[in-house]
TIMAR-751564 format. One record per residue: x, y, z of N, C-alpha, C, CB in turn; residue number from 1. Coordinates in Angstrom, 3 decimals. Atoms other than C-alpha are relative to their C-alpha. Glycine has a CB too. Example, Ala and Ser with C-alpha at 12.3 -4.5 7.8 and 13.67 -1.06 7.14 Angstrom:
        n_X        n_Y        n_Z       ca_X       ca_Y       ca_Z        c_X        c_Y        c_Z       cb_X       cb_Y       cb_Z     i
      0.890     -1.190      0.000     12.300     -4.500      7.800      0.900      1.200      0.000     -0.992      0.027      1.246     1
     -0.820     -1.190     -0.060     13.670     -1.060      7.140     -0.770      1.090      0.730      0.414      0.462     -1.415     2
END
This chain:
        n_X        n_Y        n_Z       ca_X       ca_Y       ca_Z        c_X        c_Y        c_Z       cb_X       cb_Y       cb_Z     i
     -0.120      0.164     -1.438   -109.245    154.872   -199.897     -0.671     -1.293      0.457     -0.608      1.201      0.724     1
      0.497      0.744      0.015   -111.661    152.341   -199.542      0.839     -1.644     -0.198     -0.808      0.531     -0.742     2
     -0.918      0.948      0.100   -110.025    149.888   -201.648      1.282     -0.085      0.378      0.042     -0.216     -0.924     3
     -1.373     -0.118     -0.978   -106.449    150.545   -199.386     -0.555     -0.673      1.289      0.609      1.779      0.359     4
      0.391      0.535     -0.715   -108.641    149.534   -196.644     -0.322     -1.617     -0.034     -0.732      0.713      0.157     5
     -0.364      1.380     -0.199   -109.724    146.211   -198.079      1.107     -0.996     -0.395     -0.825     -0.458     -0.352     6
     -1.479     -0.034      0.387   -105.988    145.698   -199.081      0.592     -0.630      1.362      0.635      1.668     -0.402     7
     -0.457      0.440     -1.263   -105.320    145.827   -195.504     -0.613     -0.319      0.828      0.568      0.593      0.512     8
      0.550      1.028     -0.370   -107.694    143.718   -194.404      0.284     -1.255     -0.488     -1.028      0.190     -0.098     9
     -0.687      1.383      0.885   -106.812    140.920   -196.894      1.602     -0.486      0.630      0.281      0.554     -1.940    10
     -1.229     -0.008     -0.352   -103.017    141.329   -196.019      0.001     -0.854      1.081      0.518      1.239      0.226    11
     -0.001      1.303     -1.203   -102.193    137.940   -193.723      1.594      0.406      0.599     -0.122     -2.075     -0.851    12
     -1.319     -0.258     -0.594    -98.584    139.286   -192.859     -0.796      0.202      1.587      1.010      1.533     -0.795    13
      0.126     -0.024     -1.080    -98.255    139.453   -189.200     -1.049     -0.524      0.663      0.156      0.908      0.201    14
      1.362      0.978     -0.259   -101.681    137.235   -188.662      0.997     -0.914      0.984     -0.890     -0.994     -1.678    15
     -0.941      1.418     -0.743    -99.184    134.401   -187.233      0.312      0.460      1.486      1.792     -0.374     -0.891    16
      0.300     -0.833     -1.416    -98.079    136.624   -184.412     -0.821      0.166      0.614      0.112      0.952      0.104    17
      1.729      0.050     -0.891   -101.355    137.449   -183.367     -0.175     -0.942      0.469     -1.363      0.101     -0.691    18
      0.989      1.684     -0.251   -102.333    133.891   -183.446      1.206     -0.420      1.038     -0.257     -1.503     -1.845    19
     -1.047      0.146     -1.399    -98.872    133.266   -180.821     -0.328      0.583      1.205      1.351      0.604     -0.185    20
     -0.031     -0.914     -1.428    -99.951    135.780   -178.664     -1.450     -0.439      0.549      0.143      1.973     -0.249    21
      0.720      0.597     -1.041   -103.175    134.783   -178.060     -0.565     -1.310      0.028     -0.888      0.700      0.222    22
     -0.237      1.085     -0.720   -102.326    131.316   -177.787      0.649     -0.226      1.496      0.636     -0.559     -0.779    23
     -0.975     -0.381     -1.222   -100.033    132.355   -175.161     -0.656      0.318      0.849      0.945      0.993     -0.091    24
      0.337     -0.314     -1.396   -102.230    134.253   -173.491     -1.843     -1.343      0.234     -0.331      2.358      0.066    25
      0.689      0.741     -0.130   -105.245    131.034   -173.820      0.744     -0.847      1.517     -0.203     -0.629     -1.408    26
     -0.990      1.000     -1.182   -102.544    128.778   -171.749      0.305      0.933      0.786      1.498     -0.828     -0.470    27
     -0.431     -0.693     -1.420   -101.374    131.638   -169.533     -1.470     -0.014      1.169      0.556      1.912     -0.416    28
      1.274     -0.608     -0.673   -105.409    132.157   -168.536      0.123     -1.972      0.446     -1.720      1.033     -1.279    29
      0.565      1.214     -0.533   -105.689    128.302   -168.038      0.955     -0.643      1.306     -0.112     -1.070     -1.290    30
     -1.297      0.743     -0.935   -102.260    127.993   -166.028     -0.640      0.618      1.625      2.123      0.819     -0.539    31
      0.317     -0.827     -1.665   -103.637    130.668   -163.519     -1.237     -0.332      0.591     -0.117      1.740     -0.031    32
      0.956      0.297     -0.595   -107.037    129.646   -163.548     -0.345     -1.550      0.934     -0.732      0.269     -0.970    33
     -1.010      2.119     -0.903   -105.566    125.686   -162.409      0.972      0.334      1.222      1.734     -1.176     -1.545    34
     -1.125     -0.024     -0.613   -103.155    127.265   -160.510     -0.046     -0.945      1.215      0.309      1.338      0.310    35
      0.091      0.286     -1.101   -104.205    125.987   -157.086      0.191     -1.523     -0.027     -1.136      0.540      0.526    36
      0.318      1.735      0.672   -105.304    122.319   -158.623      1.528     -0.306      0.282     -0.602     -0.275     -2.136    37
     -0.999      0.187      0.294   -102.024    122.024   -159.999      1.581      0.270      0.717     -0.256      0.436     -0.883    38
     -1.521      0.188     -1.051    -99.227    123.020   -157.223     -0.897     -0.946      1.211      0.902      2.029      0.880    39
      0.185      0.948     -1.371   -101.220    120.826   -154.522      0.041     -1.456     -0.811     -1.738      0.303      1.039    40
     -0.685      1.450      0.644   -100.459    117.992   -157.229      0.926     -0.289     -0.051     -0.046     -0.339     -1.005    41
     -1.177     -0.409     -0.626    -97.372    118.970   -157.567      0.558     -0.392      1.194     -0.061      1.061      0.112    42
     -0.910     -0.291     -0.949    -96.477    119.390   -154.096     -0.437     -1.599      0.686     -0.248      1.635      0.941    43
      0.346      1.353     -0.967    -98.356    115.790   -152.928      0.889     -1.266     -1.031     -2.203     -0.376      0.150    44
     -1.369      0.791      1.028    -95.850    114.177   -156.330      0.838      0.272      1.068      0.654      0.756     -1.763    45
     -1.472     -0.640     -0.456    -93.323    116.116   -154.672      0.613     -0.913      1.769     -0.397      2.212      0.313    46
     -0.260      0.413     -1.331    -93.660    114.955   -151.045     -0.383     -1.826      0.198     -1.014      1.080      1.020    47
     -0.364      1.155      0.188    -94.371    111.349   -152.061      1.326     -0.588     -0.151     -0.546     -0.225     -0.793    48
     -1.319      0.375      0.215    -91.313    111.028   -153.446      1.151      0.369      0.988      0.296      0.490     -1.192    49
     -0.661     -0.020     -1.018    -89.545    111.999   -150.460     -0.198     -0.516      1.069      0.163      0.820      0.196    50
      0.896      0.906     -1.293    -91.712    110.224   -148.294      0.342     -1.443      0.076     -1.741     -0.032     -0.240    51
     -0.751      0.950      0.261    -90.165    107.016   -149.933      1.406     -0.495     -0.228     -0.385     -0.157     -0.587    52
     -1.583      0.036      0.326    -86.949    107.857   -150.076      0.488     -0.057      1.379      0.675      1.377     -0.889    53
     -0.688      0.119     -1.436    -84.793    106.543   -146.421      0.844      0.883     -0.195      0.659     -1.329      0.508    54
     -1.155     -0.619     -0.350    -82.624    109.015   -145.450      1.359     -0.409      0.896     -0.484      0.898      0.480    55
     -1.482      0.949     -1.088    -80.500    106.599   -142.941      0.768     -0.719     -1.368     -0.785     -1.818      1.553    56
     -0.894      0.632      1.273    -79.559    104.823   -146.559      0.532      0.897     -0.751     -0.722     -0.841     -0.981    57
      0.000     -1.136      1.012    -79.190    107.978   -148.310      2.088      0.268      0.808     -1.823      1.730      0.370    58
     -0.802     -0.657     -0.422    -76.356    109.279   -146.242      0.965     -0.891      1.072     -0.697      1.119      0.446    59
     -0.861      0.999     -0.012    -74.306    106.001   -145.344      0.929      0.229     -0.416     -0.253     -0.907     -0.425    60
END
C-alpha cells in the first residue's frame, strides 16, 4: 500500500494540466486585480483616437 502511494506520487501524468490551470488562474487573479488600471487606459487609448479623428472629413 505504501509503495502504491509513492507510485502515485512519482507519476507526472496529468502534472501539465495542473500547471495550465493554475497559470490561468495566476493571469485571471492579475487581470481582475488591474482591472480598473487597465480599462481607464483603455478607454483614454480609446477616446484619443477618436478625439483625432474629424468627422466633417470622415463622412464627405
Amino acid at each position: 500500500m505504501v509503495k502504491e502511494f509513492f507510485n502515485y506520487l512519482r507519476d507526472e501524468d496529468g502534472q501539465t494540466s495542473t500547471e495550465y490551470i493554475l497559470l490561468v488562474a495566476v493571469v485571471a487573479a492579475i487581470i481582475f486585480k488591474f482591472k480598473d488600471t487597465l480599462s481607464g487606459r483603455l478607454e483614454s487609448l480609446i477616446q484619443g483616437v477618436f478625439d483625432r479623428a474629424n468627422p466633417d472629413e470622415i463622412f464627405r
